[in-house]
DSSP file (Angstrom, degrees, kcal/mol; ACC not computed):
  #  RESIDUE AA STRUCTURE BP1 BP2  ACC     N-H-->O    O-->H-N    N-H-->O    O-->H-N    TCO  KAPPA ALPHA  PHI   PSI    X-CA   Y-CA   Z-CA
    1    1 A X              0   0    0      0, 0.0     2,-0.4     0, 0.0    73,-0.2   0.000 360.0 360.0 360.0 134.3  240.8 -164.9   70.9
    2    2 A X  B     -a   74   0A   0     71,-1.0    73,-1.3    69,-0.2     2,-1.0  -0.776 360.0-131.0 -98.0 136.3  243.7 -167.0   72.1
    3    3 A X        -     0   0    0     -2,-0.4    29,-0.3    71,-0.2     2,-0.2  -0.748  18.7-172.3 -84.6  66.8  247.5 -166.1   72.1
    4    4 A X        -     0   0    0     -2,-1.0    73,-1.2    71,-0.3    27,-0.3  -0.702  12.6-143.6 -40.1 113.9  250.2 -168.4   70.7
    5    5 A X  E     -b   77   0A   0     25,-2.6    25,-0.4    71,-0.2     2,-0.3  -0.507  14.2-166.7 -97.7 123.1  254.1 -167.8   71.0
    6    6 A X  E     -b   78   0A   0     71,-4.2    73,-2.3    -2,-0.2     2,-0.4  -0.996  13.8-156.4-133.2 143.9  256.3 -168.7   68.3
    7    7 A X  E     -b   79   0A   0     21,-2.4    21,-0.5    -2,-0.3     2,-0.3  -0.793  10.8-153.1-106.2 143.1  260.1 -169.0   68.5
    8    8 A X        -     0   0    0     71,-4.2     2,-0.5    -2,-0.4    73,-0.2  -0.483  24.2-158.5-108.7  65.2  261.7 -168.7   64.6
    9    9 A X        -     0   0    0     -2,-0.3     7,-1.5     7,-0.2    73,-0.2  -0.306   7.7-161.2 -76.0 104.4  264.6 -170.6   65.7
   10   10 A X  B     +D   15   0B   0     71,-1.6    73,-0.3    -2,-0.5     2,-0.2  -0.240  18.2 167.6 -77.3 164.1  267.5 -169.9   63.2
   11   11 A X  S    S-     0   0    0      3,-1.0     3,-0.4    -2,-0.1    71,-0.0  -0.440  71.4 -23.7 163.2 110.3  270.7 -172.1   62.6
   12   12 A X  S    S-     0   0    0      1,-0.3     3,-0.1    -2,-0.2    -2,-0.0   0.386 125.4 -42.7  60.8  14.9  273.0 -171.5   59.8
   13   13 A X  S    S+     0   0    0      1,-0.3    90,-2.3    89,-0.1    -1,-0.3   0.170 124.3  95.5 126.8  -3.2  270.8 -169.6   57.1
   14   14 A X  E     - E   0 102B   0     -3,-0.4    -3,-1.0    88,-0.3     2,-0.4  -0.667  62.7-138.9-123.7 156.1  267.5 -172.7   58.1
   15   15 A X  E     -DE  10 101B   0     86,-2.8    86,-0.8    -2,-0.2     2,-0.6  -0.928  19.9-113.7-117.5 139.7  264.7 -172.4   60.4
   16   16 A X  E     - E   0 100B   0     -7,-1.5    12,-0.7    -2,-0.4    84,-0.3  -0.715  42.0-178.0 -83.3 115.6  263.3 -175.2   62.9
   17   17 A X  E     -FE  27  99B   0     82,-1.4    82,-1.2    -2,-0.6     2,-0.3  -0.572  13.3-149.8 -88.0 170.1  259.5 -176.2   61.5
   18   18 A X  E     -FE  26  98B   0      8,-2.1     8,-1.7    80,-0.2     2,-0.4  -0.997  11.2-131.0-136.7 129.9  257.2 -178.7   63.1
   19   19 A X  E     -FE  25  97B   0     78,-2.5    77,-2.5    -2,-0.3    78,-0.7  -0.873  31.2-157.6 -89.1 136.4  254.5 -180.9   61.3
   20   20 A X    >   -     0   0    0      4,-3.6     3,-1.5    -2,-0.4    75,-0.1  -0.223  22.8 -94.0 -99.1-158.1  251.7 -180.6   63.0
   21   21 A X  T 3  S+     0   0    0     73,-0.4    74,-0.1     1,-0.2    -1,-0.1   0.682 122.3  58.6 -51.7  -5.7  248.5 -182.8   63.2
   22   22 A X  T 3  S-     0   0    0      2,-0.3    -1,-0.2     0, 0.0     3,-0.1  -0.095 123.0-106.2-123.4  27.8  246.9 -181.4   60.9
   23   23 A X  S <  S+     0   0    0     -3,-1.5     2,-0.4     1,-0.2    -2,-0.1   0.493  81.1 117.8  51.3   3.2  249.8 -182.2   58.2
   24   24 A X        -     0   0    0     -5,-0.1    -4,-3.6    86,-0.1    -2,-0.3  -0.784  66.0-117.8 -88.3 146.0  251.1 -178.7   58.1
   25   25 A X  E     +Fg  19 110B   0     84,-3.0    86,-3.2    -2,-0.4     2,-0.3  -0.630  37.7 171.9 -50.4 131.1  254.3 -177.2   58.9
   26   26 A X  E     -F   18   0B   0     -8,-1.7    -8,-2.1    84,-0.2     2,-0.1  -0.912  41.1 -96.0-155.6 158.9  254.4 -174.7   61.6
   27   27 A X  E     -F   17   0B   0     -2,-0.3   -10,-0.2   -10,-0.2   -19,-0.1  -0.389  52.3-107.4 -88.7 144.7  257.0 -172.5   63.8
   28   28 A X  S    S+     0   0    0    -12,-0.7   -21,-2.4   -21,-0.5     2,-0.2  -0.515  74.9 114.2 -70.6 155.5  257.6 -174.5   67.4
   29   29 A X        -     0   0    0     17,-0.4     2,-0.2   -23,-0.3   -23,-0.2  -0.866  38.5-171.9 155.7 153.1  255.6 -172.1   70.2
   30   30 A X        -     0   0    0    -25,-0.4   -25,-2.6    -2,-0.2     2,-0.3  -0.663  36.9 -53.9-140.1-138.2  252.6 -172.5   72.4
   31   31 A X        -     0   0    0    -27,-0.3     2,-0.6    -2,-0.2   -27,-0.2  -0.632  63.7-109.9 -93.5 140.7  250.1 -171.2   74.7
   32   32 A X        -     0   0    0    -29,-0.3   -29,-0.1    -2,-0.3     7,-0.0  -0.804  32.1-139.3 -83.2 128.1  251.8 -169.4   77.7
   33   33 A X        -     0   0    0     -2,-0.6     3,-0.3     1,-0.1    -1,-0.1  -0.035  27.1-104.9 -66.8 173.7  251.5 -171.0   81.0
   34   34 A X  S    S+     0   0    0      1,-0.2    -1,-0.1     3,-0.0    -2,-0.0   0.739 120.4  64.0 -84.8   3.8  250.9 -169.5   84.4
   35   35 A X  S    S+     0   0    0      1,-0.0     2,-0.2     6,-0.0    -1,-0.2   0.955  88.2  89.9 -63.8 -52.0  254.9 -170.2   85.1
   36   36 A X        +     0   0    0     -3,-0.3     6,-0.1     1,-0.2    -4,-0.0  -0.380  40.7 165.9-105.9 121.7  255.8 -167.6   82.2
   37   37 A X        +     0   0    0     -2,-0.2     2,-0.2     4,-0.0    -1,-0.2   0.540  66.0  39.8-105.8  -7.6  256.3 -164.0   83.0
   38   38 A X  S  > S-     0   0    0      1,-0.1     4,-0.7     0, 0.0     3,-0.1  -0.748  87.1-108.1-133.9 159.3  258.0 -162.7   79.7
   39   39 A X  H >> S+     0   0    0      1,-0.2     3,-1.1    -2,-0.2     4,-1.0   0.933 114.2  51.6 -58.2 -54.0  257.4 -163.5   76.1
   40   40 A X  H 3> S+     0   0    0      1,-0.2     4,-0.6     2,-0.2    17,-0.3   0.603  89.3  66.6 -38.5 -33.6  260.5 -165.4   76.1
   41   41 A X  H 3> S+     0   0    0      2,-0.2     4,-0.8     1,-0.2    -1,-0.2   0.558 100.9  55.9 -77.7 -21.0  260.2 -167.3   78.5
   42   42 A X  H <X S+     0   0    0     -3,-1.1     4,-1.5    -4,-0.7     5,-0.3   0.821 111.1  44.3 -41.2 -65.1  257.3 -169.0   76.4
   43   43 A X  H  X S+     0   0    0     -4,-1.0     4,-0.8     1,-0.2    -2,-0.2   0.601 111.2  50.3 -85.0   0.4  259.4 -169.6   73.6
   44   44 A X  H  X S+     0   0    0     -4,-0.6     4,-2.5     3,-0.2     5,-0.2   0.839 115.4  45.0 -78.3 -66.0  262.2 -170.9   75.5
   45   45 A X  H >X S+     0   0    0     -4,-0.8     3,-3.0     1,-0.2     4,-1.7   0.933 115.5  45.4 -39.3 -98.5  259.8 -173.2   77.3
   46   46 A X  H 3X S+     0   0    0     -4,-1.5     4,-0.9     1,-0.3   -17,-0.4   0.685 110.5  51.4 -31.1 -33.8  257.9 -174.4   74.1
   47   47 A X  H 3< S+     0   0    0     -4,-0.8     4,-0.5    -5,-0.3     6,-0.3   0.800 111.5  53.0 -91.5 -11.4  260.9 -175.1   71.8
   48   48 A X  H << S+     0   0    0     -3,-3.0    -2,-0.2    -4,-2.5     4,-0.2   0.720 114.1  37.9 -41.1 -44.3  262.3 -177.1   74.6
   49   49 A X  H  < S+     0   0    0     -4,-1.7    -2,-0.2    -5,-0.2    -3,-0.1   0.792 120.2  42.3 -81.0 -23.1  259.6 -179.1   75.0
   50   50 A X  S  < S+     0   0    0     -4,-0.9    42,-0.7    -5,-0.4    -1,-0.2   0.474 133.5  14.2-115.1  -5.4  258.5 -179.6   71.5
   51   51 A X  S    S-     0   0    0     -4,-0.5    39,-3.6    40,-0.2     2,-0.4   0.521  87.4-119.0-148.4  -6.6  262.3 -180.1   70.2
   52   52 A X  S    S+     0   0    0     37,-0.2    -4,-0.1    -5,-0.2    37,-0.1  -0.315  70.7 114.4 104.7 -51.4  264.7 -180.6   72.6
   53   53 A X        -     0   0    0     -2,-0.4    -1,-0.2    -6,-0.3     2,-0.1  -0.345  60.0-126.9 -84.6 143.9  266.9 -177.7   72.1
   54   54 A X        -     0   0    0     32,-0.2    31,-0.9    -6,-0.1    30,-0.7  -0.432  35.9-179.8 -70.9 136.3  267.8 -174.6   74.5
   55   55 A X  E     -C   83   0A   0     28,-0.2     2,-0.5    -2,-0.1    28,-0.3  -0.997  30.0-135.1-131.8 150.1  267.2 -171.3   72.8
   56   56 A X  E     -C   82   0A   0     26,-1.1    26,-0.6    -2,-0.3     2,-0.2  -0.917  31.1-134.6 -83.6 122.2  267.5 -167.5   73.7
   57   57 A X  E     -C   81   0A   0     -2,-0.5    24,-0.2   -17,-0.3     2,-0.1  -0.603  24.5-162.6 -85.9 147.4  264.5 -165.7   72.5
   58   58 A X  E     -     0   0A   0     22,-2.5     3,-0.1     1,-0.2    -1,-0.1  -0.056  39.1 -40.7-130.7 174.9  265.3 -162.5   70.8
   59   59 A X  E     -     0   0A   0     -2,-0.1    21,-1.7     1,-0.1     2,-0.5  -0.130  67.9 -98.9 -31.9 137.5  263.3 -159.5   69.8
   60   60 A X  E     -C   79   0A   0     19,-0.2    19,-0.3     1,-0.2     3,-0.1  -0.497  34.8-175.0 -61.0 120.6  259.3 -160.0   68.4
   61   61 A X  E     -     0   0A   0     17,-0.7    -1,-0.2    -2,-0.5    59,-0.1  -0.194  55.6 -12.8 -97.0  53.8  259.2 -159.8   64.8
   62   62 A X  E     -     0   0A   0     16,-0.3    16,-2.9    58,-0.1     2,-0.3  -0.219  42.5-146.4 124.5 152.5  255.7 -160.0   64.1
   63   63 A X  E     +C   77   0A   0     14,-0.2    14,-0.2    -3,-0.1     2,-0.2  -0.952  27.2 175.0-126.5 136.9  252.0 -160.6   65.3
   64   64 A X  E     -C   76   0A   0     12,-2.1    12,-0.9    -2,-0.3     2,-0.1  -0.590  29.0-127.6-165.9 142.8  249.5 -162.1   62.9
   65   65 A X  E     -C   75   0A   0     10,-0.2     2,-0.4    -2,-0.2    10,-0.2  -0.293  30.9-178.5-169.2 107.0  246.2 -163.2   63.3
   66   66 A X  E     -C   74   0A   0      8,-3.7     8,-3.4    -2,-0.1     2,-0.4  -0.881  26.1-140.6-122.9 145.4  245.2 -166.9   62.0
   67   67 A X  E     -C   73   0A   0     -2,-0.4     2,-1.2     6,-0.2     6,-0.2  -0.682  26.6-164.6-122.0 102.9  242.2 -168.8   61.9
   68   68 A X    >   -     0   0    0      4,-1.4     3,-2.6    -2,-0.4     4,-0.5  -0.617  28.7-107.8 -98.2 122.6  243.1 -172.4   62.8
   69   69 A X  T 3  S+     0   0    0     -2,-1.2    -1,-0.1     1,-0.2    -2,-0.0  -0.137 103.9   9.6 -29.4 101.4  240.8 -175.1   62.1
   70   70 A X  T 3  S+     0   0    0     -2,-0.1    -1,-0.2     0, 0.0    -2,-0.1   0.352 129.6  55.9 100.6  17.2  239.3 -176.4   65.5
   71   71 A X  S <  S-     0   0    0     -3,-2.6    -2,-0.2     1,-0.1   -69,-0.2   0.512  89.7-153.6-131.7  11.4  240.7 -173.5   67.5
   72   72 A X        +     0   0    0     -4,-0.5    -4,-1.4   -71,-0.1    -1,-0.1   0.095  60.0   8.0  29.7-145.5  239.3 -170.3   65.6
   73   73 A X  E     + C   0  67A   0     -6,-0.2   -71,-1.0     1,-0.1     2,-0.4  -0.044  66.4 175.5 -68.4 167.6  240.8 -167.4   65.7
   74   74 A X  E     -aC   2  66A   0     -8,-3.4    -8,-3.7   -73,-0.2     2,-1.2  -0.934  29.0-136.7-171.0 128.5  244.3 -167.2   67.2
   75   75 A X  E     - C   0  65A   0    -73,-1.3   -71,-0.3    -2,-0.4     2,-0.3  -0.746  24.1-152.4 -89.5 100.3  246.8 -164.1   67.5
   76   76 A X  E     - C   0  64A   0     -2,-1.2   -12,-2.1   -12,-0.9     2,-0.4  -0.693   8.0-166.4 -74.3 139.1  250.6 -165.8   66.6
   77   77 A X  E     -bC   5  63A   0    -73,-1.2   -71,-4.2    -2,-0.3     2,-0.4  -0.999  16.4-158.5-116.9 116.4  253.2 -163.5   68.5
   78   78 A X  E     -b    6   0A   0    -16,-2.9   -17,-0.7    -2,-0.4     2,-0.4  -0.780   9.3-170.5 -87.8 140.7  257.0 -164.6   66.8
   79   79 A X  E     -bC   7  60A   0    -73,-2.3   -71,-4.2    -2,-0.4     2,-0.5  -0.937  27.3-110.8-146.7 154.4  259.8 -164.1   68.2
   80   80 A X  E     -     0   0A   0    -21,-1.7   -22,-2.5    -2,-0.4     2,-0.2  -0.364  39.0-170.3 -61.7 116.9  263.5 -164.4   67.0
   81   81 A X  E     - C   0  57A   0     -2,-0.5   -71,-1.6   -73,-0.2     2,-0.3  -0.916  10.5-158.7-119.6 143.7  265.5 -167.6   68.8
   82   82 A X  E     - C   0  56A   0    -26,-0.6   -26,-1.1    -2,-0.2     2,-0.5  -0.598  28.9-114.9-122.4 138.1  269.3 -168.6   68.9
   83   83 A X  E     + C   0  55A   0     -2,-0.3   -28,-0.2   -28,-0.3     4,-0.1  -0.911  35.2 176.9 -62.2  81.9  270.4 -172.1   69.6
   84   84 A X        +     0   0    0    -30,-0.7     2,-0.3    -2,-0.5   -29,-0.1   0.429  65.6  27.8 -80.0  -0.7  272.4 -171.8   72.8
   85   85 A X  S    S-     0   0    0    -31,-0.9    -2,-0.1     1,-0.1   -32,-0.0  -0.876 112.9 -36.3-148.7 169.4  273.3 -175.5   73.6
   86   86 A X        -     0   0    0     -2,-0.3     2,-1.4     1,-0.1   -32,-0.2  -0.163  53.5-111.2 -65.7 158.4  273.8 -178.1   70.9
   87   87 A X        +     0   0    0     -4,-0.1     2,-0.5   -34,-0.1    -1,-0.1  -0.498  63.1 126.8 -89.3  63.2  272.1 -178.6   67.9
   88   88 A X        -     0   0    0     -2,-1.4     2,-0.1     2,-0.0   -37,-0.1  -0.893  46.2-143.3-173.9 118.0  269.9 -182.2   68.2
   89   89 A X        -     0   0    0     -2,-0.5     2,-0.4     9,-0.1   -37,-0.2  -0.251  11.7-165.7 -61.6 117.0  266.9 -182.3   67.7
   90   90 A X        -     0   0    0    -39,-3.6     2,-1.3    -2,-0.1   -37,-0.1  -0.982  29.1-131.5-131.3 133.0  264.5 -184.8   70.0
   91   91 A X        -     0   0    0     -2,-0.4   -40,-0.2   -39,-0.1     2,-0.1  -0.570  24.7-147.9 -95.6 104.2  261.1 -185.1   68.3
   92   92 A X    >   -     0   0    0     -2,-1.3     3,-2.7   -42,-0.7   -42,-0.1  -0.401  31.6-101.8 -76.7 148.1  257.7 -184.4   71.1
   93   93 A X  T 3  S+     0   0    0      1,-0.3    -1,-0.1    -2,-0.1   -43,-0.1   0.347 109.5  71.7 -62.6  25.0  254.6 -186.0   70.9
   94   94 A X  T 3  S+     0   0    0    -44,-0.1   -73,-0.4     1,-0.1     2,-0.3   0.313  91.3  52.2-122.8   0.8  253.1 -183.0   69.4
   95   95 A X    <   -     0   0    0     -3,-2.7   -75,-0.2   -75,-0.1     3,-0.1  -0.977  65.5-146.1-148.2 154.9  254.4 -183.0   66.5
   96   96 A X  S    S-     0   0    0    -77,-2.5     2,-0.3    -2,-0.3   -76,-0.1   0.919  89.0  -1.9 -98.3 -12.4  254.6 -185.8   63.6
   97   97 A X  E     -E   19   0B   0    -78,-0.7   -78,-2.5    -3,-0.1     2,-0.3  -0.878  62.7-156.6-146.7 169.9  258.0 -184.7   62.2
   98   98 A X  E     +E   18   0B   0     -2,-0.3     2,-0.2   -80,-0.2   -80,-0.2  -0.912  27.6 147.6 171.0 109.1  260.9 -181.7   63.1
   99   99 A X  E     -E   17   0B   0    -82,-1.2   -82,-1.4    -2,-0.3     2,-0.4  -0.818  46.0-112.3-142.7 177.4  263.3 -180.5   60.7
  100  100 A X  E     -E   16   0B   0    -84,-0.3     2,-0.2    -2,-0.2   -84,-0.2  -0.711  28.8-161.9 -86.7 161.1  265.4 -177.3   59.5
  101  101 A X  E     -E   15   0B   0    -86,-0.8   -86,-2.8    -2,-0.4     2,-0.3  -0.754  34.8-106.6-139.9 163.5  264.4 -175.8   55.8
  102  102 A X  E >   -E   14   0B   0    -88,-0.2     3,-2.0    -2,-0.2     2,-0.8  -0.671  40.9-109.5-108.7 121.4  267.0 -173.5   54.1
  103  103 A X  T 3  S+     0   0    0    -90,-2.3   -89,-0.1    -2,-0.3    19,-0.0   0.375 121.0  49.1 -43.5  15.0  265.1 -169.7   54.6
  104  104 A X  T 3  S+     0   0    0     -2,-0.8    -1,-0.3     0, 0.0   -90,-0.1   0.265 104.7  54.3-136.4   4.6  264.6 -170.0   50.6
  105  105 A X  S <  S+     0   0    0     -3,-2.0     2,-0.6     2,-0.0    -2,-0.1  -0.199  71.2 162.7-136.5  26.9  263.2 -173.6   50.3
  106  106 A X        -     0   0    0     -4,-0.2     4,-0.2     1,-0.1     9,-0.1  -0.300  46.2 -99.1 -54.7  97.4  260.3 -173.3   52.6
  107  107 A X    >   -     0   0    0     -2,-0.6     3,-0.8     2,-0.1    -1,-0.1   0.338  21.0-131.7 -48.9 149.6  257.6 -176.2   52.2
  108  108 A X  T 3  S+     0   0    0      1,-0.3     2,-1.1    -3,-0.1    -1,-0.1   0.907 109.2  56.7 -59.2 -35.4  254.4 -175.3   50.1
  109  109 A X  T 3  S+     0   0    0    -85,-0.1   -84,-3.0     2,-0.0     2,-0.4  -0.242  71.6 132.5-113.8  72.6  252.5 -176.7   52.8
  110  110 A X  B <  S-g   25   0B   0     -2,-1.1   -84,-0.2    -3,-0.8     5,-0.2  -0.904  76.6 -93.9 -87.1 128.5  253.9 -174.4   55.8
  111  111 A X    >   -     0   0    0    -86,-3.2     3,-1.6    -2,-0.4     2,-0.2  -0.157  58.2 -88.5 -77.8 159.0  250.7 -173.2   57.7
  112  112 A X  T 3  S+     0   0    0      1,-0.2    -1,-0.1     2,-0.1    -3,-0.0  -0.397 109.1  30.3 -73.0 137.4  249.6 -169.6   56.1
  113  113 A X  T 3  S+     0   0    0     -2,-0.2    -1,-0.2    -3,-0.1    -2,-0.1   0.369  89.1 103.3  78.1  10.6  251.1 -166.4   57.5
  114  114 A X    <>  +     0   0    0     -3,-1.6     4,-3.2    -4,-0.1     5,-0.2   0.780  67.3  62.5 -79.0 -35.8  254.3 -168.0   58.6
  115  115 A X  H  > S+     0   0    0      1,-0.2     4,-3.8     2,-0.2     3,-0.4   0.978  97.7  56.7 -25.8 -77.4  256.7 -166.7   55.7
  116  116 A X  H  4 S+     0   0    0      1,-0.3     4,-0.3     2,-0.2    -1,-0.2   0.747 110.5  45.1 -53.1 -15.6  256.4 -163.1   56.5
  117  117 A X  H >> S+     0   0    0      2,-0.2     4,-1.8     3,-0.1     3,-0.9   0.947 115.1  43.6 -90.0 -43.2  257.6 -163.8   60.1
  118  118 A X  H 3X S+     0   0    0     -4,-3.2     4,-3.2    -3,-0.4    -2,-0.2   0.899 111.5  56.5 -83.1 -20.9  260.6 -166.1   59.3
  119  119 A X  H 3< S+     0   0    0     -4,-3.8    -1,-0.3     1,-0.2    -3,-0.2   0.435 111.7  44.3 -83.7  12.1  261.6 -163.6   56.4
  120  120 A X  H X4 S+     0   0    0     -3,-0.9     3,-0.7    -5,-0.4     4,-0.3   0.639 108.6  55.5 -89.5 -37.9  261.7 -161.0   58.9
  121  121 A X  H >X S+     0   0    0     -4,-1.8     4,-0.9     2,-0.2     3,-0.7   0.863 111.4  51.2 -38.8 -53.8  263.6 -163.3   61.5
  122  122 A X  T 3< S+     0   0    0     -4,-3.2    -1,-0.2     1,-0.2    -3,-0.1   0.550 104.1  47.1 -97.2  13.3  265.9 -163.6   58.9
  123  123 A X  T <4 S+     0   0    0     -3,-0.7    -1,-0.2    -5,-0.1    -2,-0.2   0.272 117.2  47.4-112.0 -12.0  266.7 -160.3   57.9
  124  124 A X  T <4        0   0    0     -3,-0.7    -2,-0.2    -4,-0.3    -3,-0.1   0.571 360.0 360.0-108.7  14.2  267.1 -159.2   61.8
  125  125 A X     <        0   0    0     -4,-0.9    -1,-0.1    -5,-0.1    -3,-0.1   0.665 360.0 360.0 -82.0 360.0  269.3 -162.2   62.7
């Protein structure tokens, strides 16, 4: 099973999603490289790359176990991220669009088991 790091990057009551290839929405995060000695340093990395903006990664709020089509299973680790530099937004090739949602307006097609993380993100922010 393979690990994936997700930052739940808050700003102003909204959360950053990513569409991915596979037309769903999903939290920005990867794979940890062999540079990255902390969990943070993962999401720091990955929402950099995948959005532009510097973040400080926060405390984990939640692990959960997905099975994503053409990678099997795969252990999401979240963790809570702040917007340390300004707020604009530069769209990576990894994604087909990159937006904020309102924590209460979340799209229906947000990949499954992502709720529970950001409505924990947004009760420890």
């Amino acid at each position: 099973m393979h690990a994936s790091v997700k930052g739940v990057v808050l700003v102003d009551g909204r959360v950053l999603l990513c569409r991915n290839p596979r037309g769903k929405w999903e939290l920005p995060g990867g794979w940890p490289s062999k540079d990255d000695a902390t969990l943070a340093d993962v999401v720091q990395r990955e929402v950099r790359e995948e959005s532009g903006l510097d973040v400080v990664a926060g405390p984990v709020v939640g692990a959960e176990i997905f099975d994503i089509e053409g990678a099997g299973k795969v252990l999401i680790v979240a963790l809570r991220a702040t917007v340390s530099g300004p707020v604009s937004l530069r769209l990576s090739g990894e994604h087909s669009d990159l937006r904020f949602f309102p924590f209460d307006q979340l799209p229906e097609d947000l990949e499954s088991g992502y709720a529970p993380l950001i409505n924990a993100a947004s009760h420890t922010a």
